[in-house]
ROFI-851850 format. One record per residue (C-alpha): x, y, z; residue number from 1; residue in three letters. Coordinates in steps of 0.1 Angstrom, whole numbers, padded with zeros to 4 digits. Layout:
BEGIN
xx; yy; zz; nr; rest
X; Y; Z; NUM; ala
...
This chain:
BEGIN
xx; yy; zz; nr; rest
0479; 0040; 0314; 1; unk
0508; 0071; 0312; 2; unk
0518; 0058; 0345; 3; unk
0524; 0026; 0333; 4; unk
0545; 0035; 0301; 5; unk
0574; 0044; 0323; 6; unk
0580; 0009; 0331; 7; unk
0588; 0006; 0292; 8; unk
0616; 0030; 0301; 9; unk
0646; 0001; 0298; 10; unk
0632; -0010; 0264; 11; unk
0637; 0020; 0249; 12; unk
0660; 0010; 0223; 13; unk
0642; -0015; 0211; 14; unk
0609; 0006; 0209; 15; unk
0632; 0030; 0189; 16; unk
0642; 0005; 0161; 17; unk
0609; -0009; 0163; 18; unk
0594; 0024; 0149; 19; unk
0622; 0021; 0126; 20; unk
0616; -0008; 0114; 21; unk
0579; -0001; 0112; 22; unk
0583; 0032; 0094; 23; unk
0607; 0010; 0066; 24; unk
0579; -0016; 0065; 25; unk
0549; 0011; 0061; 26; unk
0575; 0031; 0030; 27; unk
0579; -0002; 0012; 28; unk
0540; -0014; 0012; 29; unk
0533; 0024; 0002; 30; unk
0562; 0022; -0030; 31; unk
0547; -0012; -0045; 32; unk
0513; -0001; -0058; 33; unk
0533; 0030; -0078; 34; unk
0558; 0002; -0093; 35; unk
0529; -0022; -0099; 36; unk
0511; 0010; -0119; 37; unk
0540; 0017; -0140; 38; unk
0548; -0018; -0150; 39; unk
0514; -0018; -0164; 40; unk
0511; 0013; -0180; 41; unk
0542; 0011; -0191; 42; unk
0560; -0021; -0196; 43; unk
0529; -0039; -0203; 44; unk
0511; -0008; -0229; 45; unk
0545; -0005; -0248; 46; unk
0555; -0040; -0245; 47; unk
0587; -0033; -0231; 48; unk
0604; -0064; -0214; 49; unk
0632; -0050; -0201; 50; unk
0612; -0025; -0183; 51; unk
0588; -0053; -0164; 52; unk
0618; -0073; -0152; 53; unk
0638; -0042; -0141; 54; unk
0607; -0031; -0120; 55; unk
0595; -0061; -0110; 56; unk
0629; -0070; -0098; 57; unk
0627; -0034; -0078; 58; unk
0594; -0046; -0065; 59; unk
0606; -0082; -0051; 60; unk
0632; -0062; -0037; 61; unk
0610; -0038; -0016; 62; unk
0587; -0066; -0005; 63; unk
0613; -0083; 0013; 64; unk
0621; -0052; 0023; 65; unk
0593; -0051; 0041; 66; unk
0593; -0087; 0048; 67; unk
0625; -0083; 0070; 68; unk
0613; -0052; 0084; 69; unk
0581; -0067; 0097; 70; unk
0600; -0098; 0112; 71; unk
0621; -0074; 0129; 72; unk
0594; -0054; 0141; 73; unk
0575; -0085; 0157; 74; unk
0606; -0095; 0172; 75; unk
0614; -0063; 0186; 76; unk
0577; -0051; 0201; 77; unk
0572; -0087; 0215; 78; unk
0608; -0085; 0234; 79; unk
0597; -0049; 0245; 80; unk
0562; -0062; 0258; 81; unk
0575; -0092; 0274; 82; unk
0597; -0072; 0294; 83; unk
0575; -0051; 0304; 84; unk
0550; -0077; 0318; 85; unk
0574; -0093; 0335; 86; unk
0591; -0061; 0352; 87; unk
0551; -0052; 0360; 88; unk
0542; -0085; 0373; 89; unk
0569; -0079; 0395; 90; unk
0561; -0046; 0409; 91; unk
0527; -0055; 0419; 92; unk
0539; -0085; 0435; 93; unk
0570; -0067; 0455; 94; unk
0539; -0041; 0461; 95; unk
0512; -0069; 0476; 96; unk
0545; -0080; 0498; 97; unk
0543; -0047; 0513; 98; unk
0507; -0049; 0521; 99; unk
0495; -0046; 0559; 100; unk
0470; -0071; 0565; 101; unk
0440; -0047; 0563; 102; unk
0454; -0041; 0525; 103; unk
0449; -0079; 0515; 104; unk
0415; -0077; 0536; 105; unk
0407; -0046; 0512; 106; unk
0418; -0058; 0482; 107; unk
0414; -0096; 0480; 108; unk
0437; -0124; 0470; 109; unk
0416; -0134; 0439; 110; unk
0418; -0101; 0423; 111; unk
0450; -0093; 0430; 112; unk
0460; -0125; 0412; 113; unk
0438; -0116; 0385; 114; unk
0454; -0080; 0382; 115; unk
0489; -0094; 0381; 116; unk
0483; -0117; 0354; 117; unk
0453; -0115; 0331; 118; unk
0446; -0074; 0336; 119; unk
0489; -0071; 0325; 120; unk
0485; -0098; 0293; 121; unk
0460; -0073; 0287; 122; unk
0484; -0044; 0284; 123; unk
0512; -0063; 0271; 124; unk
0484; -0071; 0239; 125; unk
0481; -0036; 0235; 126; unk
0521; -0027; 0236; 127; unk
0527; -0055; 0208; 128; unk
0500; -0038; 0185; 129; unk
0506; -0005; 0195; 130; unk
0544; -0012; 0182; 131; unk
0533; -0025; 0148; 132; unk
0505; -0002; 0144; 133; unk
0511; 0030; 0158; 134; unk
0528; 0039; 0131; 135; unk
0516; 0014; 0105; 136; unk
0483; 0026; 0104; 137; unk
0486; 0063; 0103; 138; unk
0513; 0066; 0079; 139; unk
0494; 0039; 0053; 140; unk
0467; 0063; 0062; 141; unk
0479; 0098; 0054; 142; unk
0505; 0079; 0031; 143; unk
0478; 0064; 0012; 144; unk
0457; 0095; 0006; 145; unk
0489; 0115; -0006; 146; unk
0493; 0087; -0034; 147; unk
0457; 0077; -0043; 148; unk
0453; 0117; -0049; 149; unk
0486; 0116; -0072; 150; unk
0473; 0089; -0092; 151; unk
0440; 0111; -0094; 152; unk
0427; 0135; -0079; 153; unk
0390; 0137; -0088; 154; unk
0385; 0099; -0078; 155; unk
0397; 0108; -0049; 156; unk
0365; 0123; -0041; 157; unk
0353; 0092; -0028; 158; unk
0377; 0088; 0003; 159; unk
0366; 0123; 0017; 160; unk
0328; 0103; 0022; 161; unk
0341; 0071; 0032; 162; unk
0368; 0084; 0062; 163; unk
0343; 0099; 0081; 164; unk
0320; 0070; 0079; 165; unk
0341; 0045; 0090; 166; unk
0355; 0067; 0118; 167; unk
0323; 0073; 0135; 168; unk
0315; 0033; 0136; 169; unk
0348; 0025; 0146; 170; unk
0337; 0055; 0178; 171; unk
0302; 0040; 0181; 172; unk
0318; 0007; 0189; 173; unk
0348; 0019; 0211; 174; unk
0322; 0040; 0233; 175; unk
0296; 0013; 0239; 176; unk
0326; -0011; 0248; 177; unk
0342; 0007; 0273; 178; unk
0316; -0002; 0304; 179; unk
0315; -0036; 0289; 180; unk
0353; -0043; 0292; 181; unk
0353; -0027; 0328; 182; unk
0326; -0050; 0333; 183; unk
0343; -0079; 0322; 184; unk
0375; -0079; 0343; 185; unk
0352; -0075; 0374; 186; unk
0332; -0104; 0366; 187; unk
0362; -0124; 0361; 188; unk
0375; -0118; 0396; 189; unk
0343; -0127; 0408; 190; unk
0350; -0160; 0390; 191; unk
0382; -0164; 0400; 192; unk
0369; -0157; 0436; 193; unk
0343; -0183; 0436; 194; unk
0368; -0209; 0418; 195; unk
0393; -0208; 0441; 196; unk
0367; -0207; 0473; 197; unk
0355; -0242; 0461; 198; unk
0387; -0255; 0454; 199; unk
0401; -0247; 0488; 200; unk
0369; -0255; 0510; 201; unk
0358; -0288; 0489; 202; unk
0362; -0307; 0519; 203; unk
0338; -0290; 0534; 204; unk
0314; -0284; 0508; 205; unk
0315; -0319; 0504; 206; unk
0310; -0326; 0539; 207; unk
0280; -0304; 0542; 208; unk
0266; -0319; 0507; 209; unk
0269; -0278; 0491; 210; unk
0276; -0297; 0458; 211; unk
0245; -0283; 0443; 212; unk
0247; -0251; 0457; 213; unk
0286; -0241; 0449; 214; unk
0276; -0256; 0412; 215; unk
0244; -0231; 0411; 216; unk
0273; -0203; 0421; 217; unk
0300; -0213; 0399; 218; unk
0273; -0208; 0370; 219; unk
0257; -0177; 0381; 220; unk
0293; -0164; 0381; 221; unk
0303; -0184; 0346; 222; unk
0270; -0172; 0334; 223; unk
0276; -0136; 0339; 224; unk
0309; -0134; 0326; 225; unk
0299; -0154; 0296; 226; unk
0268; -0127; 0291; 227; unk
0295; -0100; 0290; 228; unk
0320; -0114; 0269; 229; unk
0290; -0125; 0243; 230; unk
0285; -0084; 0240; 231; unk
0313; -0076; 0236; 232; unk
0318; -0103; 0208; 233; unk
0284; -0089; 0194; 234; unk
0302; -0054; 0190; 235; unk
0331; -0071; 0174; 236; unk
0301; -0088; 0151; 237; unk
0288; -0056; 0134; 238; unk
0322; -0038; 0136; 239; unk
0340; -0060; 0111; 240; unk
0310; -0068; 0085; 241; unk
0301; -0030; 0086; 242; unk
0336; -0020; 0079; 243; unk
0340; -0050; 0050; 244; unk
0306; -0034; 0039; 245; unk
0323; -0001; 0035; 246; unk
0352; -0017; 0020; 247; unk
0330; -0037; -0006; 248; unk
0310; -0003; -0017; 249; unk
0340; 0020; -0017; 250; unk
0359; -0008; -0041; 251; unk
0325; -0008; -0065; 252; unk
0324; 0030; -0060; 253; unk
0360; 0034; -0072; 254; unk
0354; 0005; -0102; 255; unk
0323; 0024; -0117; 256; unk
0337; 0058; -0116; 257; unk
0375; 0050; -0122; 258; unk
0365; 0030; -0149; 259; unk
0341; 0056; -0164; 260; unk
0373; 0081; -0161; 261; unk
0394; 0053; -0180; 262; unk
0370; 0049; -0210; 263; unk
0374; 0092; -0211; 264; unk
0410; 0091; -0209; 265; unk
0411; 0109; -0178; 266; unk
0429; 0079; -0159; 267; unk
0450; 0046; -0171; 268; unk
0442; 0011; -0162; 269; unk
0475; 0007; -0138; 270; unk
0468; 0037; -0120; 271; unk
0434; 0026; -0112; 272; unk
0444; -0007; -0102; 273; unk
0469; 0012; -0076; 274; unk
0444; 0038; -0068; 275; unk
0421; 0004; -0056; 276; unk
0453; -0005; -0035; 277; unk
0459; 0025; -0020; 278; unk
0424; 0031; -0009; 279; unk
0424; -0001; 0006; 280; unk
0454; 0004; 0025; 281; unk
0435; 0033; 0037; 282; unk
0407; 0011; 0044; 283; unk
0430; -0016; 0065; 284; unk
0449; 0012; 0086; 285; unk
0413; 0025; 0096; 286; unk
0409; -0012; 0106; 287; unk
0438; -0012; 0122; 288; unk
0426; 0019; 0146; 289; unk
0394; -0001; 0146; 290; unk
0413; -0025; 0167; 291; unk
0434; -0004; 0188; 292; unk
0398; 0010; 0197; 293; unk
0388; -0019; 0211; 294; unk
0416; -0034; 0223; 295; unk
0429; 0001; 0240; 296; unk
0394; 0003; 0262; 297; unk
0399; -0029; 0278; 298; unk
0440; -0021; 0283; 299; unk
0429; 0011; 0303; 300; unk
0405; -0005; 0327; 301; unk
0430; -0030; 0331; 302; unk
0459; -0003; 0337; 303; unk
0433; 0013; 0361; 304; unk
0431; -0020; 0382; 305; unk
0466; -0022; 0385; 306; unk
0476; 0011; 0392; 307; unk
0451; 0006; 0420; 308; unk
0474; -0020; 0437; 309; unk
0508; -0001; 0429; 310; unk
0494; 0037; 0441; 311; unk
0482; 0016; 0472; 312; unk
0500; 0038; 0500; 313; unk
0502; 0006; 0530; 314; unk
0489; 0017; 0567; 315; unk
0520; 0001; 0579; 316; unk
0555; 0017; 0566; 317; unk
0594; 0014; 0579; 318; unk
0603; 0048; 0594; 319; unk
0626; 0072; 0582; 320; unk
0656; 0066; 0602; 321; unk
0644; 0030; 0619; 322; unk
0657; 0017; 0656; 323; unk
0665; -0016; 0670; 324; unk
0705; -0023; 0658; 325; unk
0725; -0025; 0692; 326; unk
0703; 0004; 0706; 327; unk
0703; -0015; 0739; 328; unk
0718; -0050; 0753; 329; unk
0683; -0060; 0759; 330; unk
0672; -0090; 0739; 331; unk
0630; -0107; 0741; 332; unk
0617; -0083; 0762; 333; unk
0581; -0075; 0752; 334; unk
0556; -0052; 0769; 335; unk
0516; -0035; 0762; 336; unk
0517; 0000; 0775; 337; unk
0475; 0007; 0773; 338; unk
0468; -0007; 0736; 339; unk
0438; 0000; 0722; 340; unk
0437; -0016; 0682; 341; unk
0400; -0016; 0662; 342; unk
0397; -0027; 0628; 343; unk
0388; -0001; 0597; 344; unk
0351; 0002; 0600; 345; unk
0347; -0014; 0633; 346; unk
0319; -0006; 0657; 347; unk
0340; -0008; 0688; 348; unk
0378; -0018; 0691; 349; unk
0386; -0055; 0696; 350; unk
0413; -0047; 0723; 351; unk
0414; -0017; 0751; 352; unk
0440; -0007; 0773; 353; unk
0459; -0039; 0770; 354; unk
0494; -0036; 0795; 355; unk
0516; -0064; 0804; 356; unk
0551; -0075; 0804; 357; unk
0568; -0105; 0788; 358; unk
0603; -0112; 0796; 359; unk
0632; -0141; 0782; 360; unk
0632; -0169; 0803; 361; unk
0593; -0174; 0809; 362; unk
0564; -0189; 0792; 363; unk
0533; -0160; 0788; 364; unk
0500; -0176; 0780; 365; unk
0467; -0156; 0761; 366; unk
0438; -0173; 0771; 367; unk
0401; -0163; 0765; 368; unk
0368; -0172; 0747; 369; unk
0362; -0171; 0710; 370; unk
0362; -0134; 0695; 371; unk
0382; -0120; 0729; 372; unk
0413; -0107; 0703; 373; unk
0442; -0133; 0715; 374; unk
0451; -0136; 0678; 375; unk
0448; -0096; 0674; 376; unk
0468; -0088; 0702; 377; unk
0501; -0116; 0693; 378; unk
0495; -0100; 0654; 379; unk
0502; -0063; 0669; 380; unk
0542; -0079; 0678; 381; unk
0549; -0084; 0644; 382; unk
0534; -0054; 0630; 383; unk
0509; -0068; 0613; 384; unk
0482; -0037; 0624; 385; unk
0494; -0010; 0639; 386; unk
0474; -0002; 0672; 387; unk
0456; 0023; 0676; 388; unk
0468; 0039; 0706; 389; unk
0490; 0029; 0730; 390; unk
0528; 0012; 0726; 391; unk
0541; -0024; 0718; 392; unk
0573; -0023; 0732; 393; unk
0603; -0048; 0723; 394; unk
0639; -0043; 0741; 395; unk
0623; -0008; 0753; 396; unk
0616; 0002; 0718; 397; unk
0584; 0007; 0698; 398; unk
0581; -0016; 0675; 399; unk
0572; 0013; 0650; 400; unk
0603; 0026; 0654; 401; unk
0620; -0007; 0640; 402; unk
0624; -0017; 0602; 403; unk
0599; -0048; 0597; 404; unk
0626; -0069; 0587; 405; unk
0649; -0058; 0619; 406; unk
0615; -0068; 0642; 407; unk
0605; -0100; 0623; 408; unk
0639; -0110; 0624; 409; unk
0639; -0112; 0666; 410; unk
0603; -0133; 0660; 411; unk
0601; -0170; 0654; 412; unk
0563; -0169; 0647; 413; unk
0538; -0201; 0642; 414; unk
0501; -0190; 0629; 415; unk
0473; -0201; 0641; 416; unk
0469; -0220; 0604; 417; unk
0498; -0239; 0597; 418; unk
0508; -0230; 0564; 419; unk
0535; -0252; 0542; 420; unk
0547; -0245; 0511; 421; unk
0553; -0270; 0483; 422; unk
0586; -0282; 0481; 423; unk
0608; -0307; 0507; 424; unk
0601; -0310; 0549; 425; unk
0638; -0292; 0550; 426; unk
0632; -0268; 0526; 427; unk
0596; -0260; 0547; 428; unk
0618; -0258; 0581; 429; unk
0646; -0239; 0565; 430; unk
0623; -0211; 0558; 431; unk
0628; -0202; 0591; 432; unk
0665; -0196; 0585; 433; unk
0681; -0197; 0547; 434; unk
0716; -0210; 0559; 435; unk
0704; -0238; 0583; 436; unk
0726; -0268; 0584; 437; unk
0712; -0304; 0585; 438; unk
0722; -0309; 0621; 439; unk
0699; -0278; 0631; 440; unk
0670; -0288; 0611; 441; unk
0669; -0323; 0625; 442; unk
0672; -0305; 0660; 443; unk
0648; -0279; 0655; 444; unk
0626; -0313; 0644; 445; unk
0638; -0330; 0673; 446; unk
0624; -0307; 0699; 447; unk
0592; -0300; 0676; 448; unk
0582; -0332; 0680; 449; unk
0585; -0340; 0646; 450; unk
0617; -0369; 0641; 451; unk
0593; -0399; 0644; 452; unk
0571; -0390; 0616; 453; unk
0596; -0373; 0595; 454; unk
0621; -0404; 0594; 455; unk
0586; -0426; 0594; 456; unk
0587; -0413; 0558; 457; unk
0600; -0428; 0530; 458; unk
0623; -0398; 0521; 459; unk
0630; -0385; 0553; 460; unk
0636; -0348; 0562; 461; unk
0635; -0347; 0516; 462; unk
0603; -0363; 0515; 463; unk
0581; -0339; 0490; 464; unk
0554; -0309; 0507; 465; unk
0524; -0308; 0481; 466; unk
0508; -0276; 0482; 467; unk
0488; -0265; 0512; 468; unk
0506; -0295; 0526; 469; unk
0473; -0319; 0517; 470; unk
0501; -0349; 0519; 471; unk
0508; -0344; 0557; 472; unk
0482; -0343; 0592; 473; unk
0470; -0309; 0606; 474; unk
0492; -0322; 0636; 475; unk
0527; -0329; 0613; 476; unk
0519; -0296; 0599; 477; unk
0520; -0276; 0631; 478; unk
0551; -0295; 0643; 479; unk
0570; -0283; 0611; 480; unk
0553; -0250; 0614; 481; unk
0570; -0254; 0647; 482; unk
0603; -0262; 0634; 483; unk
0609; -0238; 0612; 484; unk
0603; -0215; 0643; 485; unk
0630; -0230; 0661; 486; unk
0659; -0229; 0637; 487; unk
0658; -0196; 0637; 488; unk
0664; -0192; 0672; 489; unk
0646; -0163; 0682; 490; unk
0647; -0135; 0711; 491; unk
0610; -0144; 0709; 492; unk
0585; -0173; 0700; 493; unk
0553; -0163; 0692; 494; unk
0527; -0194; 0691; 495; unk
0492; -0188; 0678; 496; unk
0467; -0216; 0689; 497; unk
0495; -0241; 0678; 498; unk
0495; -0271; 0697; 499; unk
0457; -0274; 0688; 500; unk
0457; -0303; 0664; 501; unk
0483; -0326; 0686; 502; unk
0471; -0349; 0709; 503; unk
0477; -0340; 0750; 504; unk
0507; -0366; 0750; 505; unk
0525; -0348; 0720; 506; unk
0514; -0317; 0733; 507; unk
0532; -0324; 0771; 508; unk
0559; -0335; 0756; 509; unk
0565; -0304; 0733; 510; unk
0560; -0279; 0758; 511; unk
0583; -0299; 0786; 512; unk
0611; -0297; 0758; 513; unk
0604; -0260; 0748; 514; unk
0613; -0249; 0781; 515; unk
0648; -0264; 0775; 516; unk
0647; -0237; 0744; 517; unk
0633; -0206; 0757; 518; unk
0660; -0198; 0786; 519; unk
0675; -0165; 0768; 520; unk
0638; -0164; 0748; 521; unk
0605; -0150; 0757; 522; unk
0576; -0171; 0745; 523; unk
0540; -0159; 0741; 524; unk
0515; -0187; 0735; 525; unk
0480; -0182; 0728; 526; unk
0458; -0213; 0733; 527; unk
0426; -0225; 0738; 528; unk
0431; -0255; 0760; 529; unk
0434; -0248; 0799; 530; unk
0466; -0279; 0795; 531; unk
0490; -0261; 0775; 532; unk
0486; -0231; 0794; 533; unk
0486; -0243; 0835; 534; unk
0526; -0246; 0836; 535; unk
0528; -0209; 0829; 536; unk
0545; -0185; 0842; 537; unk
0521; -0159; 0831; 538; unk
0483; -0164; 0821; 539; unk
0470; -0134; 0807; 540; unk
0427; -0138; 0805; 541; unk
0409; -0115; 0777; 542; unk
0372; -0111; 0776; 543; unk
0357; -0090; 0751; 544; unk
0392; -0070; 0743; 545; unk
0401; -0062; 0776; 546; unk
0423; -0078; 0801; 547; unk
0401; -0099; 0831; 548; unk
0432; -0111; 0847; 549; unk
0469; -0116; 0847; 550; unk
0487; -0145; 0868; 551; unk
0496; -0183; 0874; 552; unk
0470; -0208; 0871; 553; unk
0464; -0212; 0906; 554; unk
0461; -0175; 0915; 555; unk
0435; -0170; 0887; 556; unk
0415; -0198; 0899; 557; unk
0409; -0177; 0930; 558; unk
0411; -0146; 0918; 559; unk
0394; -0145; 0883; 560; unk
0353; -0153; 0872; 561; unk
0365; -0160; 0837; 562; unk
0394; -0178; 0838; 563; unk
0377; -0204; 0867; 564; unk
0349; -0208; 0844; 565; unk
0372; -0217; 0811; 566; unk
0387; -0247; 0834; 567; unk
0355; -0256; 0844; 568; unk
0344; -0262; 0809; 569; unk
0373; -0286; 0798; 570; unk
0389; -0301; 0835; 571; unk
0371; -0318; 0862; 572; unk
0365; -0311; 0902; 573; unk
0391; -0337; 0904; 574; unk
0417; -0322; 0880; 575; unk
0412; -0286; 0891; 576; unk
0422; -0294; 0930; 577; unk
């Protein structure tokens, strides 16, 4: 949590008059029970009017006082732990942004959105009270003592046997909820998990009639977390009656002996009526630790979780002094010098001694069965993973050698998943490049394949994205996918299974107009169809992570087992002569 506090180091000023503020408000609640005792053993025993309205005029003074102190105080820690949430939420977001892909693999989408919002409310809870109460409570605590033993010392007795009492429940409690609240924050990411897995599969679960089955695992889930959070309530249960119990027999305590001490003549009436108040102000800052006990447990398990996501050191990082600004006049040239890349914890490596050479100007296909690493091998350009051994070149320089930025910036790159975010069709395609005009997004459509169905909608190139793009085809979603790939204008196009969802007639016609665009650009296109692939002017074949052959369709006809039987599965005898 230490590590944490030094994002509170901007707000300093205000958590400086806070404590101000806070130490004015604790002085003013500890002065009224004194004024309160001498307007009754005073003004009141010697019937002195003028002495009750000049004191009580002292007291309505120090109460607002206090009342403007405590506004200011909640003004001031709020401010402070707003702030800080929102300079937090950012740094674990920048943070995730940083993430290699083997870091969101690790850590998980659900929890990460989990950590950056309900794990720092959590901490921003405790900031607020620990603002009001850190010193609050142990100034009305030592404060308190100091005057309940000036208005007697003997009663005072009684606070030595009740301290101790109420601190070891208040330690009982804060012990046995510690696992709980760790507990609880996992349980809610596992909620959170299985949420949003029904939410974005429901198409499936629905086909697949997994209604039942995804309700029977929302509950288990909603069950668990429920179980939790119903013990921790149940400590919160006994904490508070057993501390109003104390309370209750420390106030009858203080009644039967004080009052045995004012029939004597030991003590007056007003200073046992402000002994009462002082001892419970005593009482209500020990209830006020009470809650920083419980709250502050759950607040360190949830600093814990996000310090987990900021100390994560990512596999991939820029270098020191980074390459790839006018080092050479080359521009799209891509080449494999032996690559071998396995994931963490893999058996074997899902690509070995991978070499080959793409160049501007030509179309270089992947092909290969399911689970061969096409996708693995085109996510190694980008940076993605970082191989294991081995070199991906790009213009004659390693690609770890480059800032990310400098090497994504020479990629226009379409995922195998087209992904759209919510917002207008130019906005989607502009994400490619922030300062498109119109006249290049409605190219970059025009040679997607996209015009007809964009202008086929009632708002055009402004008609609205809803999120996940649920409004739009699989197919209209690649083509924009492909769009925004093409205003950018790339050294090199990168396309990842992307022409799956269109139809063979869109899918001609796309490729045919691509070659118009990649004359100064080298394009790598991994695909599972033999047809997007046969015009080629490089068809790389993987089998199991490892190259089987390299050439034009009809030389790996002849020349390559593999490739021959992947066009035997989708062309006929007629097609393949």
């Amino acid at each position: 949590m230490k590590k944490l506090f030094l994002y509170l180091k901007p707000y300093t000023n205000y958590i400086i008059f806070a404590l101000i503020v806070v130490f004015m408000q604790a002085i003013s609640e500890l002065f009224l029970p004194t004024l309160m005792s001498n307007i009754v053993d005073i003004g009141i025993a010697k019937g002195d009017i003028n002495y009750i309205l000049k004191i009580g005029g002292i007291m309505l003074l120090v109460a607002a006082i206090g009342t403007v102190c405590a506004t200011a105080a909640s003004y001031l820690s709020s401010k402070t732990a707003m702030g800080f949430g929102r300079d937090l939420r950012y740094k674990v977001f920048e943070t995730a942004q940083n993430f290699s892909l083997n870091e969101f693999n690790q850590m998980g989408s659900s929890t990460l959105i989990t950590r950056t919002t309900n794990d720092i409310t959590q901490i921003q809870q405790v900031i607020v009270i620990m603002l009001r109460m850190m010193i609050t409570a142990p100034l009305m605590c030592i404060g308190g003592i100091i005057m309940a033993v000036s208005q007697d010392k003997t009663l005072s007795s009684i606070i030595i046997v009740v301290i101790p009492i109420m601190a070891l429940v208040i330690a009982l409690v804060a012990a046995k909820g510690m696992p709980l609240f760790k507990s609880m924050q996992a349980k809610l990411d596992r909620l959170n998990l299985v949420l949003r897995e029904n939410l974005t599969g429901i198409r499936v679960i629905r086909a697949f009639n997994r209604e039942d089955y995804e309700k029977k695992r929302f509950n288990k889930a909603n069950k668990d977390l429920t179980d939790t959070t119903m013990k921790v309530f149940k400590l919160m249960a006994i904490l508070m009656p057993s501390i109003s119990l104390i309370m209750n027999f420390t106030t009858i305590a203080i009644i039967w002996f004080g009052g045995m001490r004012v029939s004597s003549g030991h003590m007056q009436i007003g200073s046992l009526m402000a002994f009462i108040q002082y001892v419970m102000q005593i009482m209500f800052s020990l209830i006020m630790f009470s809650m920083m006990f419980v709250i502050i447990p759950r607040a360190s398990v949830s600093a814990a979780r996000i310090n987990e996501v900021i100390d994560m050191v990512p596999d991939i990082d820029d270098p020191l002094t980074p390459l790839g600004k006018d080092v050479n006049d080359k521009k799209g040239y891509v080449e494999f010098k032996d690559v071998t890349f396995s994931y963490p914890n893999a058996e074997k490596p899902v690509l070995s001694n991978i070499s080959f050479f793409a160049k501007p100007g030509e179309v270089t296909a992947i092909i290969g069965g399911t689970g061969s690493g096409k996708s693995t091998l085109i996510n190694l350009i980008p940076r993605f993973y970082d191989v294991k051994s081995g070199n991906v070149l790009i213009n004659d320089i390693d690609v770890r050698e480059m800032a990310q930025k400098d090497l994504r910036q020479k990629i226009g790159f379409v995922p195998q998943k087209a992904v759209l975010f919510t917002g207008t069709i130019s906005d989607n395609i502009r994400y490619g490049k922030e300062d498109a005009t119109m006249d290049e997004i409605e190219y970059a459509a025009k040679v997607a394949q996209a015009t007809e169905f964009i202008s086929g909608m009632e708002d055009g190139f402004e008609s609205f994205i809803s999120q996940g793009g649920t409004n739009v085809s699989g197919g209209q979603k690649q083509r924009i996918s492909i769009a925004r790939a093409l205003v950018r204008k790339p050294e090199i196009y990168i396309f990842d299974d992307s022409f799956s969802a269109l139809d063979f007639k869109t899918d001609a016609k796309l490729r045919k107009a691509l070659k118009g665009e990649i004359k100064n650009a080298t394009m790598i296109v991994v695909a599972q169809r033999v047809s997007t692939v046969m015009d080629a002017d490089q068809i790389i074949v993987l089998d199991e992570g490892k190259i089987a052959g390299i050439g034009r369709h009809k030389e790996l006809l002849k020349s390559c087992k593999i490739y021959r039987e992947i066009v035997s599965s989708q062309l006929s005898e007629e097609e393949l002569q």
